[in-house]
C-alpha positions as CSV (number, residue, x, y, z in Angstrom):
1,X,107.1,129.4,150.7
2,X,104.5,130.8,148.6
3,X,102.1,129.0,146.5
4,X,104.2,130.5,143.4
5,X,107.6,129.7,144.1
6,X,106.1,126.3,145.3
7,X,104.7,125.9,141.8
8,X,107.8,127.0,140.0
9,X,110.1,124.9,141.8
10,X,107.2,121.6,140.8
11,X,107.6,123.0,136.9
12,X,111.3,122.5,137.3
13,X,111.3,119.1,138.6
14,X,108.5,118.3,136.3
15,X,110.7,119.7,133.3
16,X,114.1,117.6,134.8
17,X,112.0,114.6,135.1
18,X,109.9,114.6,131.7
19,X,106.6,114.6,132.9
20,X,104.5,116.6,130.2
21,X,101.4,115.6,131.8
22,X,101.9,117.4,135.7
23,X,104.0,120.5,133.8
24,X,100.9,121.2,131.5
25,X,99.1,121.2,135.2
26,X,101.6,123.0,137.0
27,X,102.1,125.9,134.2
28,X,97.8,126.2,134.1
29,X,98.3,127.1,137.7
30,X,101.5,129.5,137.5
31,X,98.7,131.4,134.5
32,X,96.0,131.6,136.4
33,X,98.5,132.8,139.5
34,X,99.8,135.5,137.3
35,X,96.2,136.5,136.3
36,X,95.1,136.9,139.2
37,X,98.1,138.8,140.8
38,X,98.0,141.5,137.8
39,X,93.9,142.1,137.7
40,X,93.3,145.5,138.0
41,X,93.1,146.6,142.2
42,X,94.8,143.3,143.1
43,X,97.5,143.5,145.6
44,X,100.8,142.5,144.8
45,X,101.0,139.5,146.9
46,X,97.9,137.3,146.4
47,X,96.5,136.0,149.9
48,X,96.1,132.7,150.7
49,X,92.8,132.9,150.5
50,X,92.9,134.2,147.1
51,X,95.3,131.6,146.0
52,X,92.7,128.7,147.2
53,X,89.7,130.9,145.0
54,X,92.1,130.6,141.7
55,X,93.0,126.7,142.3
56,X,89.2,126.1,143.2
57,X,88.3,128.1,139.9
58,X,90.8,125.7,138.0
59,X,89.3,122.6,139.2
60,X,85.5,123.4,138.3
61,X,86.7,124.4,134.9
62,X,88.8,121.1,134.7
63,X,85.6,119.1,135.6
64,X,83.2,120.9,133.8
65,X,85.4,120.9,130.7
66,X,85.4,116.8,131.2
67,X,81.6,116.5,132.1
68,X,81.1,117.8,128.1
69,X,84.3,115.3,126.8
70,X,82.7,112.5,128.6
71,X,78.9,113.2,126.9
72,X,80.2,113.6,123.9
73,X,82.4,110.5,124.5
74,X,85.8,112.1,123.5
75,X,88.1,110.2,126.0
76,X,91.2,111.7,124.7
77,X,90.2,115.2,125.8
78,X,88.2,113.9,129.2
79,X,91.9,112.1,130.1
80,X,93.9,115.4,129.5
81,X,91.1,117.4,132.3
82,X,91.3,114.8,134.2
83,X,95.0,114.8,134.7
84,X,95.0,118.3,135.0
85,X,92.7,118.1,138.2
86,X,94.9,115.3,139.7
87,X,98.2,118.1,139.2
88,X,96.0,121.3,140.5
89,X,94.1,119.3,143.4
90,X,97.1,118.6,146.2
91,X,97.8,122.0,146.1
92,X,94.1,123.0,147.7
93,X,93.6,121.9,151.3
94,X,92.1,118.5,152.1
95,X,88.6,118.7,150.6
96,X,86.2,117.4,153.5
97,X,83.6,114.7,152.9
98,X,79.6,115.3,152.6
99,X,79.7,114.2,156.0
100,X,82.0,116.7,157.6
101,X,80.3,119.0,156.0
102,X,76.9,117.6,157.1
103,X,78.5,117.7,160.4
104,X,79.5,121.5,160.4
105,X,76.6,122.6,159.3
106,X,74.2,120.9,161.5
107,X,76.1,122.9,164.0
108,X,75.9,125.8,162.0
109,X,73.1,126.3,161.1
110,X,72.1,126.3,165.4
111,X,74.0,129.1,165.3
112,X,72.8,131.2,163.3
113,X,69.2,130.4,164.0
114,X,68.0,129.2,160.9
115,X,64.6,127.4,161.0
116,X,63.8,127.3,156.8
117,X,64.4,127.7,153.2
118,X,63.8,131.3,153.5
119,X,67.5,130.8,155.8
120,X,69.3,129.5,153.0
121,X,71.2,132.8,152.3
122,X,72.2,133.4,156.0
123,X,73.6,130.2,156.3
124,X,75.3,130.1,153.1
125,X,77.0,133.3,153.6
126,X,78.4,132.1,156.7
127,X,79.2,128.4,155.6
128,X,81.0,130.1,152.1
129,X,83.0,132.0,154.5
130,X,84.3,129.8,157.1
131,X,84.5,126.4,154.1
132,X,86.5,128.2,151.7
133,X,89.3,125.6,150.2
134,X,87.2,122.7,152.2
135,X,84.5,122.1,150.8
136,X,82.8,122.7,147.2
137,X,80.1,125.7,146.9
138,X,77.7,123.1,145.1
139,X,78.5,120.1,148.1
140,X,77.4,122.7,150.7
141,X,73.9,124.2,148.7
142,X,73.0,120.7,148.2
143,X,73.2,119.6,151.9
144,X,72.1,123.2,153.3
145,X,68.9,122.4,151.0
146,X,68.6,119.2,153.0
147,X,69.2,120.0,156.4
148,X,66.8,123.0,155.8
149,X,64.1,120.9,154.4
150,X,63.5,122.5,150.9
């Protein structure tokens, strides 16, 4: 079943079982679905790949959005992000931990042969490639950076 129909048949249940909070999730994630499918040169079936790049694109917005409610101590509007995150997230594959990805990239970065900072772009380009839905873009800079010795 594709992620679309997975998501409609959730907005039913959500709508049978009055559960305002997870519908306002699940109908952010039928938009942005919709968005993407009718961009200009997009197919008409969105990849899976493609579908993991929308839901990832939902979740930095939801935590970014909820970085700026919680400085500027609004609570009310942090709560709503948040519990849009928790209705978007089981729909991505598992996330893996810093340490899998410290892990992966350790082995990684052997492969492609990458002995400094001036590397960083080699191995990122491979690790975006091959992490995509697993791991966050800023989680994998940050412990490229490290393993790289910048």
């Amino acid at each position: 079943m594709s992620l679309i129909n997975q998501v409609d048949q959730d907005i039913k249940q959500a709508m049978l079982a009055k559960q305002p909070d997870r519908l306002r999730g699940l109908r952010a994630i039928k938009s942005a679905l919709l968005l993407a499918r009718t961009e200009k040169g997009a197919a008409e079936e969105l990849t899976e790949e493609a579908e993991i790049k929308v839901l990832q694109k939902l979740i930095k917005q939801r935590k970014e959005s909820a970085d700026i409610y919680k400085a500027q101590n609004r609570e009310d509007l942090y709560e709503i992000e948040m519990e849009e995150m928790r209705v978007i997230e089981p729909y991505l594959p598992k996330q893996m931990s810093t340490e899998e990805v410290e892990v992966f990239l350790k082995g990684l970065i052997s492969r492609v042969g990458a002995v400094s900072v001036k590397d960083m772009g080699k191995v990122m380009g491979a690790a975006n490639k091959e992490l995509a839905g697993k791991a966050d873009g800023r989680t994998i800079s940050e412990v490229v950076k490290k393993l790289l010795g910048s």
